[in-house]
C-alpha angles and dihedrals in degrees: 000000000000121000137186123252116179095352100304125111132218089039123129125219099220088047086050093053089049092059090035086061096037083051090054094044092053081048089060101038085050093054092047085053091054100048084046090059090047098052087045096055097040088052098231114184093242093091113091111226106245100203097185113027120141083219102053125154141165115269091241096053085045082049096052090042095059097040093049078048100041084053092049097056092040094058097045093039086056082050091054096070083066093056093226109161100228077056092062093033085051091042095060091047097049089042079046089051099038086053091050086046093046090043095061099039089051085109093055096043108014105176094033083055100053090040094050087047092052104056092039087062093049078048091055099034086056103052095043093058101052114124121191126205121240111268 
C-alpha cells in the first residue's frame, strides 16, 4: 500500500530510509572530503610522500580536487532528503567521482581513503536499489 512522506504519494517509507541513510552517508563522505582538502592546503605532515605514482599530484591540486568534491557531495546529499530523482541520479555520479578521487590518493592518505570508498559504495549501492510503489 502507498503512502505519503513528506507530501508526496506513491512513496514508500522503507525506500525513503534507504535514501535518508544514503543522504546522510554522502553528508559524511562530503565532510571527510572536506577536512581532507583542508589538511591538504594547509600542508599538514599527515600525507606520505609518495616519490614515484603514476597519479602524482601536488598536494594543493589533491587539496582543490577533494574539497570541490567534498562541496559536491555535501549539496546533493542535502537534495537527497527531498527524494528528487536527479538527487539520487547526482548522487551516484558524485559517490562514483569521490571513489575514483579517493582511489588514487589511497598512497598519500591510506586508511581516509578506504574509509571514504567504503561508504561511497553503501551510498551507491543505496540509491541504486530504491524501489518506489506505484502512485
Amino acid at each position: 500500500m502507498a503512502e505519503a512522506v513528506n507530501g508526496r504519494r506513491g512513496t514508500d517509507g522503507a525506500a525513503s530510509g534507504v535514501v535518508a541513510v544514503a543522504a546522510v552517508l554522502l553528508l559524511v563522505s562530503g565532510v571527510l572530503n572536506l577536512l581532507r582538502a583542508v589538511m591538504a592546503l594547509a600542508g599538514d605532515p599527515v600525507f606520505v610522500i609518495v616519490p614515484k605514482y603514476t597519479f602524482r599530484f601536488t598536494l594543493t591540486s589533491w587539496g582543490w580536487i577533494h574539497l570541490v568534491l567534498g562541496v559536491v557531495a555535501i549539496l546533493i546529499g542535502l537534495a537527497l532528503f527531498r527524494l528528487a530523482l536527479w538527487a539520487r541520479i547526482a548522487g551516484v555520479a558524485v559517490a562514483c567521482l569521490v571513489i575514483v578521487a579517493n582511489f588514487l590518493s589511497i598512497p598519500y592518505y591510506p586508511l581516509w581513503s578506504l574509509v571514504v570508498i567504503a561508504a561511497c559504495t553503501v551510498v551507491i549501492w543505496g540509491l541504486c536499489t530504491v524501489r518506489r510503489t506505484p502512485a
